[in-house]
C-alpha positions as CSV (number, residue, x, y, z in Angstrom):
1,X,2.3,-10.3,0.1
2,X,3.7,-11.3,3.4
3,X,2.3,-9.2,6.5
4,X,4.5,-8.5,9.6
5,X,7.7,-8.0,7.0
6,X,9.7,-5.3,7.8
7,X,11.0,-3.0,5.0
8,X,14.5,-3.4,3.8
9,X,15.6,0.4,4.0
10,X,14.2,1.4,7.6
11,X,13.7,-2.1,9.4
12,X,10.4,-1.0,10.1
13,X,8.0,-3.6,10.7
14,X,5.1,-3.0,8.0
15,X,1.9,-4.8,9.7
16,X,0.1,-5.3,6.4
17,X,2.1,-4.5,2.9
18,X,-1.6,-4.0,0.9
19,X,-1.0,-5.2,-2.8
20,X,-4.3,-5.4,-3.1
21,X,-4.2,-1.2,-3.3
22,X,-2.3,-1.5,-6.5
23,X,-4.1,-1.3,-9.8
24,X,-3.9,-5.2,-11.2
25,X,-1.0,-4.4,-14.0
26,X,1.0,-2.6,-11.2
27,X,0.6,-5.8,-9.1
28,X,1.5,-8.1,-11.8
29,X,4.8,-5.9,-12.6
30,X,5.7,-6.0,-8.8
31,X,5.3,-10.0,-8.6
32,X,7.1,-10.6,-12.1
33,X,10.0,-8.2,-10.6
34,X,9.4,-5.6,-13.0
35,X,9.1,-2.5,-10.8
36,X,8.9,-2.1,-6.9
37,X,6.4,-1.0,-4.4
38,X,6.9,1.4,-1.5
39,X,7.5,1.0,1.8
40,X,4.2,3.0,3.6
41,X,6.2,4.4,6.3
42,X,9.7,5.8,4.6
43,X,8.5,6.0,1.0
44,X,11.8,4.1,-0.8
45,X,11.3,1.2,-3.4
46,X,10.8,-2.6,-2.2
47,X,11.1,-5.2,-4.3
48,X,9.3,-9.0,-4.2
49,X,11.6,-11.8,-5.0
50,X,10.8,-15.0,-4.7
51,X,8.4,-14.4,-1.5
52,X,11.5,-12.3,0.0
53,X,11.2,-8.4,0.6
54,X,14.3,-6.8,-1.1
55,X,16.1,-3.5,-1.6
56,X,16.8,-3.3,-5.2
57,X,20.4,-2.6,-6.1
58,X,21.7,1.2,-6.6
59,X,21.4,0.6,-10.1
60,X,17.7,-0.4,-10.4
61,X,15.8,1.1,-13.3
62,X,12.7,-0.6,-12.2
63,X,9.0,2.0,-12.0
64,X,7.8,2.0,-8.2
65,X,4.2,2.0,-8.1
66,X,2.3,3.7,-5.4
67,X,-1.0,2.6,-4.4
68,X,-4.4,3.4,-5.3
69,X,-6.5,5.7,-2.7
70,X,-9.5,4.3,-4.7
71,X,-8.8,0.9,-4.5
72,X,-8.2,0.9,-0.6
73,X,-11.2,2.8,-0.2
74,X,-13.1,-0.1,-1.8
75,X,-11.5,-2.3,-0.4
76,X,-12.3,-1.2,3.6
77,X,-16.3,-1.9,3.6
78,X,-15.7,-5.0,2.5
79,X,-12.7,-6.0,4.7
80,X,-12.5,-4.1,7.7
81,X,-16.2,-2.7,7.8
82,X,-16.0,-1.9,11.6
83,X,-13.6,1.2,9.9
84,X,-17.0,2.2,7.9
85,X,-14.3,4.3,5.2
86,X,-10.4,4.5,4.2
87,X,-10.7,7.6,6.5
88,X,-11.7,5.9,9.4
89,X,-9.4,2.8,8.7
90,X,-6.5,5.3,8.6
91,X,-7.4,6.2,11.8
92,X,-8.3,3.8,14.2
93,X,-6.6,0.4,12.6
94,X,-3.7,-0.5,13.3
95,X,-2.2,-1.5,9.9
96,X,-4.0,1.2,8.4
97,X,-1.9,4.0,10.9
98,X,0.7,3.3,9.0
99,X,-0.9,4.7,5.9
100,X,-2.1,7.7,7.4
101,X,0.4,9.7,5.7
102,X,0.9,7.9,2.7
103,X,-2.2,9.9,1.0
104,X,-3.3,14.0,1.2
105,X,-6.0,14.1,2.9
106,X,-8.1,15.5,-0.3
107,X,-7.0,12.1,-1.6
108,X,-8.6,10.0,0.8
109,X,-11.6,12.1,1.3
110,X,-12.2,12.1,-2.6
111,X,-11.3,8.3,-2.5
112,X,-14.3,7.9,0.0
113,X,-16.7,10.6,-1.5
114,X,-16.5,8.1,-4.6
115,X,-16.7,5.1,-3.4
116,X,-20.1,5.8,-1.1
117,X,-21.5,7.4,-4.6
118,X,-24.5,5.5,-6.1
């Protein structure tokens, strides 16, 4: 997924898109063109086509997938460890401020509580 892409819908530029927070078969669906991601910051569906962010068409039946609280929680210790948990990546990065509301806050702190269990 291309970073520094700006959603379709609000022209907002998204610093880091995260496709790596969807379960595999969501990503795979979102690549093939079989269903659309959302856009972090206003929530509507995006669609990848051929490398291109795109607004579907009124008409779209295609699933949007949201992404996994879980996975980016993983995912921070191993990428951005200076963030130490999806809480703190939330917080203080960047790319990651414009996730801070995409989760509850139960979410993410169960999302961490699971993660740091042995």
């Amino acid at each position: 997924m291309p970073p520094n892409e700006p959603c379709p819908h609000c022209g907002e530029l998204v610093l880091d898109w995260h496709n790596e927070w969807y379960e595999a078969v969501q990503r795979r669906a979102i690549y093939s063109g079989q269903a659309a991601m959302d856009c972090p910051l206003c929530r509507r569906a995006v669609l990848f086509e051929s490398r291109d962010l795109a607004a579907p068409p009124a008409n779209a039946q295609a699933p949007v997938h949201q992404r996994s609280a879980v996975l980016a929680a993983r995912w921070v210790p191993i990428r951005e460890q200076a963030c130490g948990n999806l809480t703190g990546y939330l917080a203080s990065h960047p790319a990651g401020q414009q996730y801070g509301g995409y989760w509850p806050p139960t979410e993410v702190q169960q999302a961490d509580q699971q993660v740091t269990k042995p």
